[in-house]
Biopython code that builds the backbone (N, CA, C, O; Angstrom):
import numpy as np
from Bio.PDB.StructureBuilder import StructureBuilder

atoms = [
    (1, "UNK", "N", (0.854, -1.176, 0.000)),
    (1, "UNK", "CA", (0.000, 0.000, 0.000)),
    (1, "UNK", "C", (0.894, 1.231, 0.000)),
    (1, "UNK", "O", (1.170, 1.870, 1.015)),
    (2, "UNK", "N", (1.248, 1.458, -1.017)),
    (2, "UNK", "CA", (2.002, 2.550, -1.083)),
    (2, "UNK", "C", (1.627, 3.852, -0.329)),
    (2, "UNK", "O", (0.488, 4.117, 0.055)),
    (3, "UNK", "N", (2.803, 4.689, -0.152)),
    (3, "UNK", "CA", (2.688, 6.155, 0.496)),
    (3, "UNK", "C", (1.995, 5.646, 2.387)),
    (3, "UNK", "O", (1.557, 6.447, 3.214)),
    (4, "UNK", "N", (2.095, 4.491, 2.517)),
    (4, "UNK", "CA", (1.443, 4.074, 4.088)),
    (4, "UNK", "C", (2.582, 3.316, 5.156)),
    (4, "UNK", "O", (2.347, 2.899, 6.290)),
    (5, "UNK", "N", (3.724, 3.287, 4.499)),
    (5, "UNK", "CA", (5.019, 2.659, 5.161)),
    (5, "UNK", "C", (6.120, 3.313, 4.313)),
    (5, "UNK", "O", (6.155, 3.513, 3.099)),
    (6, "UNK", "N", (6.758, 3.512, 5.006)),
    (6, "UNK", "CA", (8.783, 4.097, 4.927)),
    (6, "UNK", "C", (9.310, 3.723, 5.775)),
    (6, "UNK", "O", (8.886, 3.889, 6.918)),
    (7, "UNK", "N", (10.831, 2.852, 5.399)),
    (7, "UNK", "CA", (11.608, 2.248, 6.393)),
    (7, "UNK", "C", (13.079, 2.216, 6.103)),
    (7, "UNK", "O", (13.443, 2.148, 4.929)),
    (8, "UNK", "N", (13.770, 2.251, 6.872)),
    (8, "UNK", "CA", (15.095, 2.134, 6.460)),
    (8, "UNK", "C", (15.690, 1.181, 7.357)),
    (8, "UNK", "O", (15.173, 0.720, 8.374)),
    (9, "UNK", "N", (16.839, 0.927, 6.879)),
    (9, "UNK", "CA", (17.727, -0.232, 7.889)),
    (9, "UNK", "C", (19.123, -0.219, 7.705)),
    (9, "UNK", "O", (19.585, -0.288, 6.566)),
    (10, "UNK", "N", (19.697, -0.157, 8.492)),
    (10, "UNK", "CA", (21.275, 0.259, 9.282)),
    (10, "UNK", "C", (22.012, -0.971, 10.008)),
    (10, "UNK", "O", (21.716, -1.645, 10.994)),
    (11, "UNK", "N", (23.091, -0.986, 9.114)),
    (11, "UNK", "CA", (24.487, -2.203, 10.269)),
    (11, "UNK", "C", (24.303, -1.267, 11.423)),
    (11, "UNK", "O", (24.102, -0.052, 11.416)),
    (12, "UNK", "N", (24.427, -2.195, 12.515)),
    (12, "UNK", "CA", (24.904, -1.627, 13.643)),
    (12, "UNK", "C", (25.988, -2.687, 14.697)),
    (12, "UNK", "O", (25.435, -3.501, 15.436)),
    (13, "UNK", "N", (26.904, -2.628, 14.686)),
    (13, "UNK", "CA", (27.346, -3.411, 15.444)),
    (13, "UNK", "C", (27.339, -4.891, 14.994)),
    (13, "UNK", "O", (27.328, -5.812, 15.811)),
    (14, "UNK", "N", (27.346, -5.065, 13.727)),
    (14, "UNK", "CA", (27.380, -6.173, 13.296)),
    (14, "UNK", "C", (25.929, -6.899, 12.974)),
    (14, "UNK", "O", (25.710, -7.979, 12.425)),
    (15, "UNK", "N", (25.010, -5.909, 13.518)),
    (15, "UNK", "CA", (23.528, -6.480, 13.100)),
    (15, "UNK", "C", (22.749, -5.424, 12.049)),
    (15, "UNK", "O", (23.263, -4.374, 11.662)),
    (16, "UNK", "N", (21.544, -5.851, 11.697)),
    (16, "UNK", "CA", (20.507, -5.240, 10.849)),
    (16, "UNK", "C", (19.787, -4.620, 11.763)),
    (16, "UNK", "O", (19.346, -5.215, 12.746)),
    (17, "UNK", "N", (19.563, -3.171, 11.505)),
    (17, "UNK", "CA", (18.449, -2.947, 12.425)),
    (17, "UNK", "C", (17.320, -2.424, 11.355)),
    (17, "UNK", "O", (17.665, -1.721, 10.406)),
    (18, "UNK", "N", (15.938, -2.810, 11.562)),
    (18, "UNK", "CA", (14.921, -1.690, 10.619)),
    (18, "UNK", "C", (14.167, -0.855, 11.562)),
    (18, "UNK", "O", (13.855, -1.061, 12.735)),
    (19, "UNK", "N", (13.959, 0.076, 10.824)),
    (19, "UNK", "CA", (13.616, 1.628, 11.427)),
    (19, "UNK", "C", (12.158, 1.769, 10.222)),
    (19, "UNK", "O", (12.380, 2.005, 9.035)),
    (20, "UNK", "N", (10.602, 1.568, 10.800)),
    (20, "UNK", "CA", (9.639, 1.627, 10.076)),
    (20, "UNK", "C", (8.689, 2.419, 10.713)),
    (20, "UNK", "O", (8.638, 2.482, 11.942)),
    (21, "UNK", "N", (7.779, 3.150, 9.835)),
    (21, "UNK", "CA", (7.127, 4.613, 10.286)),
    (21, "UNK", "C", (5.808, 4.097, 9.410)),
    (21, "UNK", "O", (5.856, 4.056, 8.181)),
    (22, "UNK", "N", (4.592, 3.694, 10.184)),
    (22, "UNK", "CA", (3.610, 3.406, 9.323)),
    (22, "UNK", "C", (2.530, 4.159, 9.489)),
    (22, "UNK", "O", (2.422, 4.758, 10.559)),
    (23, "UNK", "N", (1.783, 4.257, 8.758)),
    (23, "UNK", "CA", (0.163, 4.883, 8.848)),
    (23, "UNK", "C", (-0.635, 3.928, 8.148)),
    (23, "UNK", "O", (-0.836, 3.846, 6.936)),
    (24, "UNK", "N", (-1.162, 3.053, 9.298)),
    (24, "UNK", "CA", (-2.558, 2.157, 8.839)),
    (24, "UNK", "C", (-3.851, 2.543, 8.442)),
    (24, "UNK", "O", (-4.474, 3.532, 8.829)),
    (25, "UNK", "N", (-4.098, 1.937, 7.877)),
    (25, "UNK", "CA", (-5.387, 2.141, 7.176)),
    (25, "UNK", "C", (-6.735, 2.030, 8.767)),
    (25, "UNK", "O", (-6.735, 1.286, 9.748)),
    (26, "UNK", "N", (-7.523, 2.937, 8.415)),
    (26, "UNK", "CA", (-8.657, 2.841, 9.089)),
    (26, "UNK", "C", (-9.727, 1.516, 9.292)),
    (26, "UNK", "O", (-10.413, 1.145, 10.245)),
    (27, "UNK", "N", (-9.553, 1.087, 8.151)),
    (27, "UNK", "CA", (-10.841, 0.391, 8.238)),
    (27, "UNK", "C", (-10.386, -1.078, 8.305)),
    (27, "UNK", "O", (-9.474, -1.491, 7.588)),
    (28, "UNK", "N", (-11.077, -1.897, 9.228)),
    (28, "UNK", "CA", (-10.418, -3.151, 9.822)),
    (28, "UNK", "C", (-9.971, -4.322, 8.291)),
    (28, "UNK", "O", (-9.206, -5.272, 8.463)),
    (29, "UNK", "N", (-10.424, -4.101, 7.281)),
    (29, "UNK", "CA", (-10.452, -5.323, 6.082)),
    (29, "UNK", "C", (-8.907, -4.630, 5.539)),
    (29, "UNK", "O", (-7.818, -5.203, 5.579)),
    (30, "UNK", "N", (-9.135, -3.501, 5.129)),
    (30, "UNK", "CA", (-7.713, -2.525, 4.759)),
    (30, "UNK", "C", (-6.628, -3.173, 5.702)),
    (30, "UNK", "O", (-5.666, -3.865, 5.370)),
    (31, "UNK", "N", (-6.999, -2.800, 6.884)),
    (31, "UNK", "CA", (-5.420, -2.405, 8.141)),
    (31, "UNK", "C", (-5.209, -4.276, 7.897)),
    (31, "UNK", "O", (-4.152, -4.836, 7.609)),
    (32, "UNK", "N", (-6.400, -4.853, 8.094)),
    (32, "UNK", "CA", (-5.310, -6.359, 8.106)),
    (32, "UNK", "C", (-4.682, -6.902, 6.805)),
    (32, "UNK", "O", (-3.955, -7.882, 6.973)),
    (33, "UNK", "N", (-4.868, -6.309, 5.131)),
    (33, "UNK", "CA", (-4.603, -6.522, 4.336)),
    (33, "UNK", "C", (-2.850, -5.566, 4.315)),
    (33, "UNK", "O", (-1.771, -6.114, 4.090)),
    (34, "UNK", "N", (-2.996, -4.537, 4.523)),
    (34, "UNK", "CA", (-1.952, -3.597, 4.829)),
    (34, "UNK", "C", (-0.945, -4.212, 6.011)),
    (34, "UNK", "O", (0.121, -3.621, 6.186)),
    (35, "UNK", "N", (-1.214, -5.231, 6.720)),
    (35, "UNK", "CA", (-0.349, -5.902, 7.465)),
    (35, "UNK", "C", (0.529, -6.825, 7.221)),
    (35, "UNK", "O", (1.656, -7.158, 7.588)),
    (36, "UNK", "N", (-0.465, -7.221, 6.348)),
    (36, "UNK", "CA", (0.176, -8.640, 5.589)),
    (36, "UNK", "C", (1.005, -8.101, 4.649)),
    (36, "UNK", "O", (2.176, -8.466, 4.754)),
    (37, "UNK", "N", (0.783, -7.424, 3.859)),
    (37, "UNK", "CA", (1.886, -7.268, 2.921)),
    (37, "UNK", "C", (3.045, -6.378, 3.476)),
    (37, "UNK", "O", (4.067, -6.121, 2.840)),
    (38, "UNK", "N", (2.729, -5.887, 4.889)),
    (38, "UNK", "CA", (3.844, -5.323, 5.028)),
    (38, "UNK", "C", (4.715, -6.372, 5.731)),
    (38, "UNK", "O", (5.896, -6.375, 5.385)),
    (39, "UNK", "N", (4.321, -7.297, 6.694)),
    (39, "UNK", "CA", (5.031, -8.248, 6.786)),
    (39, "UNK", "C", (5.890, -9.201, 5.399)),
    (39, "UNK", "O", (7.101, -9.412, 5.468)),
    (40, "UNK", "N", (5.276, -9.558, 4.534)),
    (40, "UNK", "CA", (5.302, -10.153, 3.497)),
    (40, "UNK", "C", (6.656, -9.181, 2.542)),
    (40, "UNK", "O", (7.419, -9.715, 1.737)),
    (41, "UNK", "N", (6.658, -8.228, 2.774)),
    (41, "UNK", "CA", (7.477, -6.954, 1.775)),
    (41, "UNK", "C", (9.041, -6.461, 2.530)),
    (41, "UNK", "O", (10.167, -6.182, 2.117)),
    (42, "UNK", "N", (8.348, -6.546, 3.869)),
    (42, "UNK", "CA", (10.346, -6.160, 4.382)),
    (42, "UNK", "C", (11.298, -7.150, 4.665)),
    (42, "UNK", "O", (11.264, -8.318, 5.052)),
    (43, "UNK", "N", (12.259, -6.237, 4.322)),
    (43, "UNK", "CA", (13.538, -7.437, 4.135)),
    (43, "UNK", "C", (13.468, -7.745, 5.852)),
    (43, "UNK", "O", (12.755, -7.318, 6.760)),
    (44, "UNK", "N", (14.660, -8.765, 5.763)),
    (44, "UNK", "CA", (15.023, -9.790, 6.613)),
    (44, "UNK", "C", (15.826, -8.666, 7.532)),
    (44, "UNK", "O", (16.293, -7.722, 6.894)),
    (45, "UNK", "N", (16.005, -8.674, 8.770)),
    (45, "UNK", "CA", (16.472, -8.128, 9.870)),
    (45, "UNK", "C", (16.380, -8.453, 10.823)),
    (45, "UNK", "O", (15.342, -9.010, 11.178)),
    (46, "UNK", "N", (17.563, -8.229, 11.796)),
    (46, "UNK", "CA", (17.746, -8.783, 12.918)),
    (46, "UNK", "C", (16.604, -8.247, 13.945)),
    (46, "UNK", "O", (15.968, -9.079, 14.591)),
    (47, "UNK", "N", (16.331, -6.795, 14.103)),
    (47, "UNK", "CA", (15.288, -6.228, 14.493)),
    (47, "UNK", "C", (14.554, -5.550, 13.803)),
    (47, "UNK", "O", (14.813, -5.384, 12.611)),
    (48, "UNK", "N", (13.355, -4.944, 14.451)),
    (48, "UNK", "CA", (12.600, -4.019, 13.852)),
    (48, "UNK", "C", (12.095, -3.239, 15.029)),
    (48, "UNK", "O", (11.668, -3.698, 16.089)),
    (49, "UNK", "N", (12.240, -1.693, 14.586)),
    (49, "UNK", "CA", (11.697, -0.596, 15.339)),
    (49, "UNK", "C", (10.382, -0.239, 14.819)),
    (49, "UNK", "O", (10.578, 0.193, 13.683)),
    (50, "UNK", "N", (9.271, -0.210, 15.065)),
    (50, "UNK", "CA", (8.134, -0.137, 14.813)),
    (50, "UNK", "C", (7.174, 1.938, 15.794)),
    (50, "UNK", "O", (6.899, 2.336, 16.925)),
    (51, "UNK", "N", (7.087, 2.497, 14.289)),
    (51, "UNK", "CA", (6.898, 3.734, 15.458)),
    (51, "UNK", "C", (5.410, 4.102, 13.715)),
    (51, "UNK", "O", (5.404, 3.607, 12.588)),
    (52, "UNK", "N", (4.377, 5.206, 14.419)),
    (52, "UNK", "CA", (3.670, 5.333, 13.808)),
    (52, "UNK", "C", (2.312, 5.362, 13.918)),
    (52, "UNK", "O", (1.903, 5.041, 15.034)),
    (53, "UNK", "N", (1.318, 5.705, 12.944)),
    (53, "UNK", "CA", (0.197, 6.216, 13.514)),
    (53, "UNK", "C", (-0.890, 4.809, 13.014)),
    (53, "UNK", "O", (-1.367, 4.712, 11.883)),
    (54, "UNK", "N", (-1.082, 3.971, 13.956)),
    (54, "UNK", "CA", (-1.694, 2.288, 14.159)),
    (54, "UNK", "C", (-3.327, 2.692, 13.584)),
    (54, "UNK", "O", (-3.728, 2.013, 12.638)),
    (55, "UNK", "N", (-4.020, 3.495, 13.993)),
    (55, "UNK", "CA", (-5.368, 3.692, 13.540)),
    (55, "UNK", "C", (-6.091, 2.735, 14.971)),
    (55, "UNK", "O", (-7.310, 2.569, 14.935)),
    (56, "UNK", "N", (-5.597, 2.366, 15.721)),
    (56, "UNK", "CA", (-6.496, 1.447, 16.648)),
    (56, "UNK", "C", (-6.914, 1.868, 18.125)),
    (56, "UNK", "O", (-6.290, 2.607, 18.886)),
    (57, "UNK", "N", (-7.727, 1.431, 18.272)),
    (57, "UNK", "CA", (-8.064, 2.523, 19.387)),
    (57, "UNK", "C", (-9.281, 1.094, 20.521)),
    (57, "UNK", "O", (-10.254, 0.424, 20.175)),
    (58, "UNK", "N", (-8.605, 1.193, 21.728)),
    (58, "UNK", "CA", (-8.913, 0.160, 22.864)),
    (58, "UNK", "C", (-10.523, 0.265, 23.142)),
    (58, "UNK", "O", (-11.369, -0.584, 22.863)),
    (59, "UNK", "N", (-10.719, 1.556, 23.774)),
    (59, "UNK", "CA", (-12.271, 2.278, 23.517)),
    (59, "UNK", "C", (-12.719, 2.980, 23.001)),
    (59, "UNK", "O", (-11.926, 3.760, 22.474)),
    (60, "UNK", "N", (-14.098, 3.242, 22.766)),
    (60, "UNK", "CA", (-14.886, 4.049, 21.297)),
    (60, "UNK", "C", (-14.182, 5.693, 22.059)),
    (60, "UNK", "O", (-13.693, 6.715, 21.579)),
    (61, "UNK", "N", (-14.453, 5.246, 23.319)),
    (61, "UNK", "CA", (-13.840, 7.362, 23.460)),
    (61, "UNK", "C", (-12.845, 7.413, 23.083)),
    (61, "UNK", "O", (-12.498, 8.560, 22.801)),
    (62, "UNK", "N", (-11.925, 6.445, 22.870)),
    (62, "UNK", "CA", (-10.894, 7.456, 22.422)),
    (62, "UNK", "C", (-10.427, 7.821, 20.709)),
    (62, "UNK", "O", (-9.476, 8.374, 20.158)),
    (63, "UNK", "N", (-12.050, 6.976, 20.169)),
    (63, "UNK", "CA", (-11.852, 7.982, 18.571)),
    (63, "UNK", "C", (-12.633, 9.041, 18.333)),
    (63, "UNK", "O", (-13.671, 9.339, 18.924)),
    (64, "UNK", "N", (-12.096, 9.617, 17.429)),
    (64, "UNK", "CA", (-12.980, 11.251, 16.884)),
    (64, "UNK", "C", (-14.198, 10.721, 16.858)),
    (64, "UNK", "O", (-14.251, 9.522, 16.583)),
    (65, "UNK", "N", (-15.222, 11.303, 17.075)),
    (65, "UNK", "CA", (-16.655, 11.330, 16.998)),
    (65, "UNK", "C", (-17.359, 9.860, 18.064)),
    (65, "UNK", "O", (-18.426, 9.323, 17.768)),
    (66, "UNK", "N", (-16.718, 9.535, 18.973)),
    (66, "UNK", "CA", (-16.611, 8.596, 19.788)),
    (66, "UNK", "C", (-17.438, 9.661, 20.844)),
    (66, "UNK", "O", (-17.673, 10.824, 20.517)),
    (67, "UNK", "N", (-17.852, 9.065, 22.199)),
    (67, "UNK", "CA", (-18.978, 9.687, 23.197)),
    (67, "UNK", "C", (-17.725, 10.805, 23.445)),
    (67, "UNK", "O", (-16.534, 10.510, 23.342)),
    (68, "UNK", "N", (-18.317, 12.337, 23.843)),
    (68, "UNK", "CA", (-18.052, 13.457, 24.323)),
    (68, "UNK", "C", (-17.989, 13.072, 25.903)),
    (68, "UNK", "O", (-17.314, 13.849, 26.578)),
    (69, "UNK", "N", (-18.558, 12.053, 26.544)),
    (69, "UNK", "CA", (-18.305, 12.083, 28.130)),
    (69, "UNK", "C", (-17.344, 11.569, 28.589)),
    (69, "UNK", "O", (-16.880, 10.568, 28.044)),
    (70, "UNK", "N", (-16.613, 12.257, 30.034)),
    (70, "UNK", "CA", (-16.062, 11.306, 30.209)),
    (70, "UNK", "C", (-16.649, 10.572, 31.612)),
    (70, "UNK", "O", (-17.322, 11.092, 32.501)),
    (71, "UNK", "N", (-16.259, 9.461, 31.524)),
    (71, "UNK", "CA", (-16.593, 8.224, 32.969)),
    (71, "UNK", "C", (-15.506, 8.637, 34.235)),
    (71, "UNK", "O", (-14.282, 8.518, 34.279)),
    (72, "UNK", "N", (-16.107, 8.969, 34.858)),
    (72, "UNK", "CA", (-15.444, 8.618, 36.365)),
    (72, "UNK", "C", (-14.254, 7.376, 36.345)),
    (72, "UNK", "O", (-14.580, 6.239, 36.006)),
    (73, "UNK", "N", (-12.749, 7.729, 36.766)),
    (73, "UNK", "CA", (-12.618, 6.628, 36.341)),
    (73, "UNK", "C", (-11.803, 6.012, 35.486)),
    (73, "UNK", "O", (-10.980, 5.136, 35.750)),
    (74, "UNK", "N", (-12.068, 6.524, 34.386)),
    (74, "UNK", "CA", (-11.711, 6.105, 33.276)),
    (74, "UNK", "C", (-9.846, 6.536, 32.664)),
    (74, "UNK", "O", (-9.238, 5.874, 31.823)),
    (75, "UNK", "N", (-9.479, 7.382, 33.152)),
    (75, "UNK", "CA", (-8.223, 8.111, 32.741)),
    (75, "UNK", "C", (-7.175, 7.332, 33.825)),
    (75, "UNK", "O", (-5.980, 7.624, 33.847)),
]
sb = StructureBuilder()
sb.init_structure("model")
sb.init_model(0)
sb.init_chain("A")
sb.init_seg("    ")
for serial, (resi, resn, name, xyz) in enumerate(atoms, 1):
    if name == "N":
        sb.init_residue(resn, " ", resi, " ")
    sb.init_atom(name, np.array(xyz, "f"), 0.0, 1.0, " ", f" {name:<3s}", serial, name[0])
structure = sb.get_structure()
């Protein structure tokens, strides 16, 4: 999915490191198709740094247009 992942990767000390910056797709059929091929697409490395904007969210408050209240509690 182009323009939705950039990554680079660096010797360090004798290893591979990757350095990846993603922006997932919103919508749950997208983000797990967009997973797979990103698994499926990067090279081989010893690690991976994983930083970026996931689209996922634990409870409905905490997406845009999600309930305006907050719960006692909750923070």
């Amino acid at each position: 999915m182009e323009g939705r992942a950039i990554y680079v990767t660096v010797r360090w000390q004798q290893r591979i490191i990757g350095i990846i910056n993603v922006y997932a797709p919103n919508l749950p059929a997208m983000r797990t198709l967009f997973w797979r091929q990103l698994a499926d697409g990067l090279p081989i490395a010893d690690a991976w740094i994983l930083a970026g904007d996931f689209n996922m969210t634990l409870h409905t408050e905490d997406k845009v247009g999600g309930t305006h209240t907050m719960v006692q509690g909750s923070m």
